[in-house]
VMD Tcl script that draws the C-alpha trace (Angstrom):
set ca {
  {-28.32 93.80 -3.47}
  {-30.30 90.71 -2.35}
  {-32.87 90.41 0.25}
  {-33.86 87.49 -0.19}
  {-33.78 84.50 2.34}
  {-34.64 81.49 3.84}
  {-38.15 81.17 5.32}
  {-38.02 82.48 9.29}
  {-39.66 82.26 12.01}
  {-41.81 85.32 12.25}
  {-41.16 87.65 14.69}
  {-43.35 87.84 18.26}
  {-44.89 91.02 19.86}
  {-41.77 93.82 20.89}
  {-39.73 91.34 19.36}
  {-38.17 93.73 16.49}
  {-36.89 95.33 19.28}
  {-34.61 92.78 19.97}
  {-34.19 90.94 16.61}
  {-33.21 92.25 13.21}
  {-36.38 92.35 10.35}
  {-35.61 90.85 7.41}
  {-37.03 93.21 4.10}
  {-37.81 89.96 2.11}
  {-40.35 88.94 4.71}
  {-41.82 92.39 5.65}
  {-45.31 93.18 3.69}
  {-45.54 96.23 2.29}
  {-47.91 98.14 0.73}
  {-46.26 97.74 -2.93}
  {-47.30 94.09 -1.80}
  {-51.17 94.52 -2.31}
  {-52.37 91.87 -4.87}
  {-55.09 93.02 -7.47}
  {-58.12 92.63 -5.53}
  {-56.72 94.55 -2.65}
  {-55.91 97.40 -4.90}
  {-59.61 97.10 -6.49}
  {-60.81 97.48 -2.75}
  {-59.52 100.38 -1.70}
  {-59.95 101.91 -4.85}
  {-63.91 101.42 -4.38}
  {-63.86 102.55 -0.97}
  {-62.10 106.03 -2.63}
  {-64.53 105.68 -5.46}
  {-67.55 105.48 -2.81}
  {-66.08 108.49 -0.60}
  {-65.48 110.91 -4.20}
  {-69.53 109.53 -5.24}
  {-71.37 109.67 -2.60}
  {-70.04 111.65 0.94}
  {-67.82 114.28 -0.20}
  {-70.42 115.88 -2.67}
  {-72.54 116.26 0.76}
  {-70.44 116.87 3.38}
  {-72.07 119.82 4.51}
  {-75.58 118.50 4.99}
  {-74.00 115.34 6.69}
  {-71.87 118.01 9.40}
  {-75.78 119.50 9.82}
  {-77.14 115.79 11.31}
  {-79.59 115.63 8.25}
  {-82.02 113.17 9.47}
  {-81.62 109.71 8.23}
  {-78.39 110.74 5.85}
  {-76.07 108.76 8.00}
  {-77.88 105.49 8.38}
  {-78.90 105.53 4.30}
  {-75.11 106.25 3.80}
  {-74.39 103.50 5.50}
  {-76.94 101.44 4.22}
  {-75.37 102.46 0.50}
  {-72.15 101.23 1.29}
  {-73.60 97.90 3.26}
  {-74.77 97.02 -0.05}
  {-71.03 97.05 -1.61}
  {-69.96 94.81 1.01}
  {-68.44 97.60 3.02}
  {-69.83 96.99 5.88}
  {-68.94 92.97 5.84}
  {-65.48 92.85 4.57}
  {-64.19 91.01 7.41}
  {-67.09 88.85 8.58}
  {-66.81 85.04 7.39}
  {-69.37 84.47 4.39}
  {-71.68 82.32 6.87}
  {-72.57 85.05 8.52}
  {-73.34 86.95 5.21}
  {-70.13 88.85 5.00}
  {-67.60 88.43 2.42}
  {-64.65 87.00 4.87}
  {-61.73 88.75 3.58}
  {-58.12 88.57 4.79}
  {-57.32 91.23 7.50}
  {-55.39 93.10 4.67}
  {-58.30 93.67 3.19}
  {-60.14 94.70 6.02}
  {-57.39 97.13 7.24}
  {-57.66 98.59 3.35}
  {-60.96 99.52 3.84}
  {-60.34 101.49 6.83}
  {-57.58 103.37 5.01}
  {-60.00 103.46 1.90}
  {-62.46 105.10 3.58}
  {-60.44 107.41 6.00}
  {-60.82 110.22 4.57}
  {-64.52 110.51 4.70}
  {-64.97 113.07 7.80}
  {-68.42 111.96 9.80}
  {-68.84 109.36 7.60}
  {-65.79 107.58 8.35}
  {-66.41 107.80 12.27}
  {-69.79 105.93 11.91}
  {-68.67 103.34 9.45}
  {-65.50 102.36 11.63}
  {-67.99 102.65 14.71}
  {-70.34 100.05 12.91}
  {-67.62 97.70 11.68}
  {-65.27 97.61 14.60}
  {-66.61 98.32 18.30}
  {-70.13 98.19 16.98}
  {-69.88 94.61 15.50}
  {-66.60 92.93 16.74}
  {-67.44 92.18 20.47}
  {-70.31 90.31 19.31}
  {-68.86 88.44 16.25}
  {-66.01 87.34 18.46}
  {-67.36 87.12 22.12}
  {-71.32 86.04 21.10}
  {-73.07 82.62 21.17}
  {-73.61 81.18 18.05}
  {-77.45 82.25 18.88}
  {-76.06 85.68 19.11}
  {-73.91 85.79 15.93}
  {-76.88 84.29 13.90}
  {-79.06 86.59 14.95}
  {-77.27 90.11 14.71}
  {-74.33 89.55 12.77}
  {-75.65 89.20 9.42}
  {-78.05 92.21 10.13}
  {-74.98 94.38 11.19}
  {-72.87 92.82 7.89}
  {-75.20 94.29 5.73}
  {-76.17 97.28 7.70}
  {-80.14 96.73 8.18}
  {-78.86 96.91 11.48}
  {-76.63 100.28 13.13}
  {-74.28 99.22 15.83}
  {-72.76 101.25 18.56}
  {-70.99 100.49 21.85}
  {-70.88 102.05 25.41}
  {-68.15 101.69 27.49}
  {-67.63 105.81 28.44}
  {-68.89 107.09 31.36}
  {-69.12 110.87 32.11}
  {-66.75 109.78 35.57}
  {-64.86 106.92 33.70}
  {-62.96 107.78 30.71}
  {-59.24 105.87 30.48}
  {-60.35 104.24 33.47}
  {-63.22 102.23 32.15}
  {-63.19 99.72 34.86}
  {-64.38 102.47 37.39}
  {-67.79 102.37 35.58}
  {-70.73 103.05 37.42}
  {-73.62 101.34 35.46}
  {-75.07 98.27 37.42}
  {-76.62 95.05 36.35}
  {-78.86 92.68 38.75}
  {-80.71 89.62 37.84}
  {-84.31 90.45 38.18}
  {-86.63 88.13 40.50}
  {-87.45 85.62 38.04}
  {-84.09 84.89 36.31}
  {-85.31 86.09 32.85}
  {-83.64 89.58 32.65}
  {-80.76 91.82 34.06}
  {-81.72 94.86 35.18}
  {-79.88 97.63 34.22}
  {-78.92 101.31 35.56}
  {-76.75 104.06 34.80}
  {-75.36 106.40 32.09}
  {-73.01 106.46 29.14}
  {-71.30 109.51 27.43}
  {-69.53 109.96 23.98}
  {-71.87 106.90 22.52}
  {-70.68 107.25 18.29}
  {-73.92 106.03 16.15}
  {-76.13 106.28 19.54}
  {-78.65 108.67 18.09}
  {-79.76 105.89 15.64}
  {-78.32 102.63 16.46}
  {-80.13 99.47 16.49}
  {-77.95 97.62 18.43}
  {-75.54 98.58 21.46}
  {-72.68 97.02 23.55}
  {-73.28 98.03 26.27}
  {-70.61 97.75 29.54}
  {-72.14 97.45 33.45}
  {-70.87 95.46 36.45}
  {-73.09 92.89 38.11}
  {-73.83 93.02 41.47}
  {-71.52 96.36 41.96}
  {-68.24 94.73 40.66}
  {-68.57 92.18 38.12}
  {-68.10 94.42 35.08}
  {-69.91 92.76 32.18}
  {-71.40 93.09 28.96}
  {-74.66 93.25 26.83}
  {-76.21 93.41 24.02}
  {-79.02 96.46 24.23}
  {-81.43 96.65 21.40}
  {-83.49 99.81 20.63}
  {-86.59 99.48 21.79}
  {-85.80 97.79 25.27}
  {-87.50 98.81 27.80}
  {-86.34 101.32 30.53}
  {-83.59 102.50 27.68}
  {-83.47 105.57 26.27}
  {-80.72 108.23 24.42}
  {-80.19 112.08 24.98}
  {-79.58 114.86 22.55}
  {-77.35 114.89 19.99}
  {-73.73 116.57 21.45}
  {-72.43 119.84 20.16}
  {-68.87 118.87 19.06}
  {-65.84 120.99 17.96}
  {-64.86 118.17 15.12}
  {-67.30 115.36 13.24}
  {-70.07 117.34 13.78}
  {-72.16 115.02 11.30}
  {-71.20 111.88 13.32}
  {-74.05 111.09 16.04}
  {-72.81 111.31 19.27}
  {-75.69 111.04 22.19}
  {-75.82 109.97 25.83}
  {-77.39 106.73 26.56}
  {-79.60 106.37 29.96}
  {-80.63 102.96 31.41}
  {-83.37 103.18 34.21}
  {-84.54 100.21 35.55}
  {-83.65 98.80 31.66}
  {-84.87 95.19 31.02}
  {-82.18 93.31 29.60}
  {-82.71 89.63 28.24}
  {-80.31 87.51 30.46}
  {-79.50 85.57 26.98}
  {-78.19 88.76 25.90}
  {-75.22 88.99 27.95}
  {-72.42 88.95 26.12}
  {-69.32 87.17 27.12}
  {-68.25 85.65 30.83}
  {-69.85 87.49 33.90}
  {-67.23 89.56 35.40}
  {-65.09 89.17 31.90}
  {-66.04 92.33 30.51}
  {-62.50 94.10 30.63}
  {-61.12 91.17 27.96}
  {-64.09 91.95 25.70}
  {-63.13 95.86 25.95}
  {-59.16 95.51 26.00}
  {-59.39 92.97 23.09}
  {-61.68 95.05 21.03}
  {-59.11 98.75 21.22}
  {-56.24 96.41 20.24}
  {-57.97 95.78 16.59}
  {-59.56 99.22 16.58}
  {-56.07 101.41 17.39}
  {-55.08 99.92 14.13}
  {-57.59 100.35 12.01}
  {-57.66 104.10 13.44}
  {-54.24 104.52 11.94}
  {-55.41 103.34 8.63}
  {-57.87 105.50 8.72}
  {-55.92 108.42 9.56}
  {-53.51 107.02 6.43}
  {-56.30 107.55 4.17}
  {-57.77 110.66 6.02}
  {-53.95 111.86 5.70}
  {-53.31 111.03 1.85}
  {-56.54 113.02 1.23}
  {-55.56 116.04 3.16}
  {-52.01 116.34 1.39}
  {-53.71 115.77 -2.11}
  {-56.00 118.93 -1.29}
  {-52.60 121.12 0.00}
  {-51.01 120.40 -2.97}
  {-53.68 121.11 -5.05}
  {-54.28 124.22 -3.27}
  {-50.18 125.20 -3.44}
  {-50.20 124.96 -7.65}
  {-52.87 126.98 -7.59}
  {-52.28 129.56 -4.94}
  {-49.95 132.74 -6.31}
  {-47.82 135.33 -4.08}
  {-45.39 137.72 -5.51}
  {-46.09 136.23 -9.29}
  {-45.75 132.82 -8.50}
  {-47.56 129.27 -7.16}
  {-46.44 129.32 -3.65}
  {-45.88 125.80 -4.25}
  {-42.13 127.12 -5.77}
  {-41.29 128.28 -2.38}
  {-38.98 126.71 -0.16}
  {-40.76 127.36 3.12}
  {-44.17 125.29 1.61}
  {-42.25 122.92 0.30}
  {-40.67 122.16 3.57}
  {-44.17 121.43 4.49}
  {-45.27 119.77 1.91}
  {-42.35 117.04 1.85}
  {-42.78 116.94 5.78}
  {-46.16 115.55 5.45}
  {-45.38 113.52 2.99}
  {-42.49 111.67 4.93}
  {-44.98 111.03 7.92}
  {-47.45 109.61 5.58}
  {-45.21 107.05 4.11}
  {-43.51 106.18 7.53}
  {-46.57 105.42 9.26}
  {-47.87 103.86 6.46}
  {-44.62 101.45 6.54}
  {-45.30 100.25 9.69}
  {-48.76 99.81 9.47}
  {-48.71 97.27 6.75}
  {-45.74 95.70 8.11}
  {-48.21 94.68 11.31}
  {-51.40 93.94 9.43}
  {-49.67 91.50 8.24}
  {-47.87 90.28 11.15}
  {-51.43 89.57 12.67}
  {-52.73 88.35 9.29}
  {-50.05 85.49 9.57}
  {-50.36 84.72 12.82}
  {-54.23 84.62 12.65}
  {-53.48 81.85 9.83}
  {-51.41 80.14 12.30}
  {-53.63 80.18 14.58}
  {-56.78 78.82 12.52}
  {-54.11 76.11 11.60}
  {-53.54 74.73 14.88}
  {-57.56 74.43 15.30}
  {-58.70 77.77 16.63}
  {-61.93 79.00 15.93}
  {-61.66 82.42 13.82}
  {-62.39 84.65 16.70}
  {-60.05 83.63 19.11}
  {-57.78 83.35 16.24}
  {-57.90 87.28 15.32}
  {-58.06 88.31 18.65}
  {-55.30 86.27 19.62}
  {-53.36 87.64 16.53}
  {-54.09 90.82 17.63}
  {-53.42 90.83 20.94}
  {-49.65 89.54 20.40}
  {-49.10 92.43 18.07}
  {-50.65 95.12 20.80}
  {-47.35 96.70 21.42}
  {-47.39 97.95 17.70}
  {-51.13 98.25 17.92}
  {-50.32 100.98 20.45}
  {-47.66 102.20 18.90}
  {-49.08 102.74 15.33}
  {-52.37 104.55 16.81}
  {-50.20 107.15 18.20}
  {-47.93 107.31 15.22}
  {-50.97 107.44 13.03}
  {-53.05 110.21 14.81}
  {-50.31 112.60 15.32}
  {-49.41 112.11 11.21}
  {-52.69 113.77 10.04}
  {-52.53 116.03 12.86}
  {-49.41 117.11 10.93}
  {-50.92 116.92 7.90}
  {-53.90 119.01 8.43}
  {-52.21 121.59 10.79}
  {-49.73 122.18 8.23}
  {-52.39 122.38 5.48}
  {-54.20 124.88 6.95}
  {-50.90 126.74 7.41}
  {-50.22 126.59 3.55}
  {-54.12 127.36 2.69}
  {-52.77 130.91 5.07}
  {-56.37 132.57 5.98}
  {-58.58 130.66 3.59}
  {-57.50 127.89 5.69}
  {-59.64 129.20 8.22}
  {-62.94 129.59 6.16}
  {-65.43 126.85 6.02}
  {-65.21 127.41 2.38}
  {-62.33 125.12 2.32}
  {-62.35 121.37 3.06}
  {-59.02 121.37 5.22}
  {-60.84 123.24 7.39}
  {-62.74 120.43 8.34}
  {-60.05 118.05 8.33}
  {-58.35 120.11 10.85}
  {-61.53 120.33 13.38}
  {-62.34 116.45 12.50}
  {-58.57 115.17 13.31}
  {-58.45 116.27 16.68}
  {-60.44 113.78 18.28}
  {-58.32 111.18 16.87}
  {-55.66 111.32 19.50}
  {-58.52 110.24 21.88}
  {-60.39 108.00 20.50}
  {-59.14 104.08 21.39}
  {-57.41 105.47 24.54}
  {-55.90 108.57 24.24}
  {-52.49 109.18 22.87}
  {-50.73 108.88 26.08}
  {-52.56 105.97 27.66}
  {-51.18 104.34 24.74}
  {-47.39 105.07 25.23}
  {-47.75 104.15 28.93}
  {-49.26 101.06 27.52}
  {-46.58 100.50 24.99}
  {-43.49 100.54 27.84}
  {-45.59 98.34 30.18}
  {-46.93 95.56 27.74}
  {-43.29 95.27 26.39}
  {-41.90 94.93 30.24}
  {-44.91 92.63 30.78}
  {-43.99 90.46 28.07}
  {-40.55 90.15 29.45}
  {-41.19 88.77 32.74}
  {-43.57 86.34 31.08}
  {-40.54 85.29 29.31}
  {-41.90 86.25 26.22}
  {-39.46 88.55 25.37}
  {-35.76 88.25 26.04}
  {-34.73 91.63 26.97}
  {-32.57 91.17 29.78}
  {-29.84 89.42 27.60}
  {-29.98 92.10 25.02}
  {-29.89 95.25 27.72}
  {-26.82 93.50 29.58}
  {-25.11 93.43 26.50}
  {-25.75 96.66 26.12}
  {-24.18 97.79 29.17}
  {-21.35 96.00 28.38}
  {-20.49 97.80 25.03}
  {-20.81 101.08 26.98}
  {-17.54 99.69 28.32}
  {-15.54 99.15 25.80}
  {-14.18 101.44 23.42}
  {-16.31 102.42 20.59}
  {-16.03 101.53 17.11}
  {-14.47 104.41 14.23}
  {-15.92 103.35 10.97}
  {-18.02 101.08 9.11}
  {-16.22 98.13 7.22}
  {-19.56 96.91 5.92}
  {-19.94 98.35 2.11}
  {-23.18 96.60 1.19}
  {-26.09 98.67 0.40}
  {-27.91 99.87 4.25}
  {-25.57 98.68 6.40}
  {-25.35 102.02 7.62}
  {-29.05 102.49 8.11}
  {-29.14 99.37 9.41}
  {-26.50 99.87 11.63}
  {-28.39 102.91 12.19}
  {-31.96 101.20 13.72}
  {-29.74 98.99 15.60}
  {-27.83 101.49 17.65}
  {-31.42 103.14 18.40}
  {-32.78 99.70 19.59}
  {-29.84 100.16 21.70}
  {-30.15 103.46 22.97}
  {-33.78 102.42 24.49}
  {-32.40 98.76 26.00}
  {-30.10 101.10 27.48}
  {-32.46 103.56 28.79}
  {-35.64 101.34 29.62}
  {-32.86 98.67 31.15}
  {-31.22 100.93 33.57}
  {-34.77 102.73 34.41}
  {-36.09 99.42 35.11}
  {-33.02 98.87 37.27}
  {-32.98 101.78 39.14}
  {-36.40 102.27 39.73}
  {-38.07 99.25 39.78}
  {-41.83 98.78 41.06}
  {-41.68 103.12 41.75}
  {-41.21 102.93 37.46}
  {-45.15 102.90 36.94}
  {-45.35 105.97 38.42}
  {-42.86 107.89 36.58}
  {-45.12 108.21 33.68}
  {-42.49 111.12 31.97}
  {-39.74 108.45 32.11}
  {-42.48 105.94 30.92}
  {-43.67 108.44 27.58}
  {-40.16 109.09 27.18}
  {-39.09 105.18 26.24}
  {-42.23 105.14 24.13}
  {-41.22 107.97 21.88}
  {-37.91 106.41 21.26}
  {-39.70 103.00 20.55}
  {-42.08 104.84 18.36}
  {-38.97 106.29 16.23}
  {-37.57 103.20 15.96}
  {-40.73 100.99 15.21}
  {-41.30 103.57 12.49}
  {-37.69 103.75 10.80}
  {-37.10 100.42 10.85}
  {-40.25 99.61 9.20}
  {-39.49 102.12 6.73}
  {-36.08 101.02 6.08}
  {-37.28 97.56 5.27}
  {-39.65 98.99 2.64}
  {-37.50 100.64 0.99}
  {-34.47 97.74 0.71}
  {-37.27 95.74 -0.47}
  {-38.44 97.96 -3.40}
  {-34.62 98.89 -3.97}
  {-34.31 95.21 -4.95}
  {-37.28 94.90 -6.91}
  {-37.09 98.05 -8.62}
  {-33.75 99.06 -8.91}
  {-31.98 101.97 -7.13}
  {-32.76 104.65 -9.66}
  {-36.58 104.27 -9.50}
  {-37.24 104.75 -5.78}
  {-35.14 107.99 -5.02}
  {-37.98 109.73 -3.53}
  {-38.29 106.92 -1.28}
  {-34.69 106.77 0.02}
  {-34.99 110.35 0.15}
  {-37.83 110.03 2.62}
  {-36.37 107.05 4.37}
  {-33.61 109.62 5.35}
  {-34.98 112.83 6.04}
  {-36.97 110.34 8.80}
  {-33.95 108.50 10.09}
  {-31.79 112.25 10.60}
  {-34.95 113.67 12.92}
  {-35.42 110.17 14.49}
  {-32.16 110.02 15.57}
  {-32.45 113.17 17.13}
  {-35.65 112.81 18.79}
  {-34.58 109.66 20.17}
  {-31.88 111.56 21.72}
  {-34.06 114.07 23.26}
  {-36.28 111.98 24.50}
  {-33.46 109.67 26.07}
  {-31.51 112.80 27.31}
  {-34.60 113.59 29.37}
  {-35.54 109.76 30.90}
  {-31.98 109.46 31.79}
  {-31.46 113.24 33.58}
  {-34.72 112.29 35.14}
  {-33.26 109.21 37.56}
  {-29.28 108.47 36.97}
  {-26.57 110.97 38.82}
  {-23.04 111.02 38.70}
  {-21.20 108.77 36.97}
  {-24.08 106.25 35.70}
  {-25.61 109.90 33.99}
  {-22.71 110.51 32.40}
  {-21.62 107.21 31.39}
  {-25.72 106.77 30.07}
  {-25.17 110.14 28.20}
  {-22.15 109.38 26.54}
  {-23.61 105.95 25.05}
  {-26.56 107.84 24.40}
  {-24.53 110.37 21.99}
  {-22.31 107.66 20.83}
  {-26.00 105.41 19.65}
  {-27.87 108.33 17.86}
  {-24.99 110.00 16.15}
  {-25.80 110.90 12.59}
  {-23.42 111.41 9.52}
  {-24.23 114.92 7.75}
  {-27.27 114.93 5.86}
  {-28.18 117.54 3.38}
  {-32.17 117.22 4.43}
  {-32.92 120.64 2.96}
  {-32.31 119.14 -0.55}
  {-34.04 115.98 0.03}
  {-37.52 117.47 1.21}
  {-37.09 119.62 -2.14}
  {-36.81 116.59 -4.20}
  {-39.78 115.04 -2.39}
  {-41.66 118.16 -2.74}
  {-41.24 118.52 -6.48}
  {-42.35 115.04 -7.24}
  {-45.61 115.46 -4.95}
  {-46.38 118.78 -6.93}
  {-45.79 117.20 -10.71}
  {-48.54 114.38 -9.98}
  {-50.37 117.08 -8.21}
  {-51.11 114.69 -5.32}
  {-49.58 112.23 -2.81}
  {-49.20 109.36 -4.62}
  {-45.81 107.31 -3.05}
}
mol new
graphics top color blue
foreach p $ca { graphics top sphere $p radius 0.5 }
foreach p [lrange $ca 0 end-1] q [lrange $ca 1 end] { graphics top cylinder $p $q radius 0.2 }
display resetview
């Protein structure tokens, strides 16, 4: 088999959708060059060295432990990976950067402040600041003299950030804004040096600053008793009368939303590489655990039920993982392209990253519920030691919940997903209307029996392609049907993201594994195709469920039943013998003792 081609045109935001991939031109992670391996393999090294020996007095808010932590790891160029050299970072690739995150995922507390710092607590003002601004904080925050935070929460604005209360007025001689209100939820607040900080001028021109420590009229409240990442500060900030410099505003007045919205785009995908990492860990220790664990004379690793589990976990990892890389470098490339044609690097990441949002969205949800998989199941297998704090997948478990609300919860993002794809189509970004008539035009004709094509994956790629299908057909007729009412039919809405989750997922998948098929030869990545399948049987599925239930939810008579019947005929699914496939993933995970795929 060859995969191989000419050069293409990469693909645009949703547009996979629409088009089919090419596995020649998809990164993968098999795809990391030497120094990317090196990277993450410090960041694990730094984890194994110096946070999980103290995890414990880190979960107890030892005083200072966080910030020397992070000053430990600012001095390994942790903290700076991404920030061009001028500004004393070491100005990696956004590979890189996203390999850090995964690197360093599995670090509990630790890996909540450290993401804080380098994403939400740095970004806004290495991408939106003056160059006044950059010089003066950015190389601070690079190297981690300086903490950084952000505050956007509000204890009455939560997914609705805009409805913030906090105010901003110029004072009477021009020289400062004058700030009041609260924030909630504030990661790093209990010892930050610097904050973002989110308030509207005037009463509705929501804005942004930079708030230093110190400032007058600003002060923090106790640290918050948490159910998860106990270790990672997480304080109220109060601004009374708080004397802002007006040189520290950050951004356009009244532009704060593009700072915020810009920011979560870059942030929901580094939060799935840090749930990859937090997830490889987790597995690692279940395995571990399963060898070693004995019921009825033997490891309960040799029983069917745990392996099951095991291989489960394992699939998720490697799926999510698939189409993570596949986007880094999506917005890697087009960041390139974008420096190319003469943008500065700011606007060229955040551009980048804001035509990949749709998978930005998409892979934070995928990501979050993975190592809630991974660590409900491992508690499962640990049985009742799994619930002693004895155990470290105990605090996996309590740590990973938060994850599905962190950079707008789980379901904001699948609402998100639908709309920015539909958005993107009446820009005329995205040609979905030809593709969804066409569509509806197959579910008139007589479907096909067979499958002439021989080559290797044409089935599974026949496969994706009929579940690309099965959601034109779905989103297309909802669209239709309900038109401007569609917003507010947020099942329907969660319903089409689900399927476009599945599909996002498999396909990305698929493409890694035709690629290392080619380069390695059939026989070496069974485990792979094995995993590539067990996903693409419950896909199928699930994208059937979830399709079943948009289209019972607004079609009637004859357009149900037609919708049902192409629905069927788009997700049907040769006979798969999963059962033996999960065993065959299972035993490889528990000879290496770890997940290592």
């Amino acid at each position: 088999m060859n995969t191989t081609s000419s050069t293409t045109i990469p693909l645009k935001g949703g547009e996979w959708l629409i088009k089919e991939s090419n596995a020649y031109d998809t990164f993968t992670p098999e795809d990391f060059n030497e120094e990317q391996v090196m990277v993450k393999e410090m960041c694990i090294q730094f984890l194994q060295s110096e946070v999980l020996p103290i995890v414990d007095r880190i979960d107890k808010l030892e005083p200072g432990l966080m910030p020397a932590l992070m000053d430990k790891a600012g001095e390994q160029g942790l903290l700076g990976t991404a920030v061009p050299e001028e500004f004393g970072g070491l100005g990696k690739d956004f590979i890189t950067a996203t390999l850090v995150n995964e690197g360093l995922g599995g670090g509990f507390s630790f890996s909540v402040a450290i993401a804080a710092h380098t994403g939400i607590g740095t970004l806004p003002i290495l991408y939106f600041g003056t160059e006044e601004q950059k010089k003066k904080y950015i190389p601070k925050l690079a190297t981690g003299e300086w903490k950084g935070s952000y505050g956007l929460t509000e204890p009455n604005s939560g997914s609705d950030a805009l409805s913030a209360k906090t105010s901003a007025v110029l004072s009477a001689d021009g020289k400062h804004y004058i700030l009041n209100g609260q924030k909630c939820w504030i990661t790093n607040g209990g010892f930050a040096d610097i904050y973002t900080v989110f308030a509207k001028i005037d009463g509705d021109k929501f804005s942004c600053f930079i708030v230093e420590r110190g400032m007058e009229g600003f002060t923090q409240g106790p640290e918050e008793h948490k159910m998860g990442i106990k270790g990672s500060s997480t304080v109220q900030l109060y601004f009374q009368d708080c004397k802002v410099p007006v040189e520290n505003l950050l951004g356009e007045i009244g532009k704060g939303h593009i700072i915020a919205f810009n920011i979560l785009n870059i942030g929901r995908l580094k939060l799935c590489a840090a749930t990859t990492g937090a997830s490889k860990m987790a597995l690692t220790d279940t395995i571990e655990y399963a060898k070693t664990r004995e019921q009825f004379k033997t490891a309960i690793a040799n029983f069917g039920a745990i392996k099951y589990k095991l291989a489960e976990a394992a699939i998720k990892i490697f799926t999510s993982e698939s189409a993570l890389y596949r986007t880094s470098k999506w917005i890697d490339d087009k960041e390139i392209e974008l420096q190319n044609a003469g943008k500065p690097f700011n606007e060229a990441l955040l551009g980048a990253a804001e035509e990949y949002a749709v998978e930005c969205a998409i892979l934070k949800v995928v990501g979050s519920e993975t190592l809630d998989y991974v660590v409900d199941e491992g508690v499962q297998v640990h049985g009742g030691n799994g619930f002693s704090d004895e155990y470290m997948i105990t605090r996996a478990y309590r740590d990973s919940r938060i994850n599905r609300i962190f950079e707008g919860t789980n379901e904001i993002n699948r609402l998100l997903t639908v709309d920015m794809i539909l958005k993107r189509a009446m820009k005329g970004k995205l040609d979905l209307m030809g593709p969804a008539m066409a569509v509806s035009k197959e579910l008139m004709s007589i479907p096909e029996f067979g499958n002439d094509d021989e080559t290797p994956f044409a089935a599974e790629k026949k496969t994706i392609a009929n579940m690309k299908k099965a959601i034109l057909m779905v989103a297309g007729a909802a669209v239709q049907k309900l038109m401007m009412k569609l917003s507010d039919e947020q099942e329907i809405l969660m319903n089409i993201a689900d399927m476009a989750n599945e599909t996002f997922v498999a396909e990305s998948t698929l493409l890694r594994v035709m690629k290392l098929t080619d380069k390695q030869g059939e026989a070496a990545v069974t485990i792979q195709n094995d995993m590539l399948h067990c996903y693409l049987n419950d896909a199928l599925d699930n994208v059937n469920k979830a399709g079943k239930e948009a289209i019972n939810a607004f079609a009637s008579g004859d357009e149900q039943r037609m919708m049902l019947l192409g629905l069927k005929r788009f997700t049907k699914a040769a006979p798969y013998n999963a059962k033996d496939a999960r065993r065959r993933i299972a035993d490889k995970l528990i000879a290496e003792g770890k997940y290592h795929l």
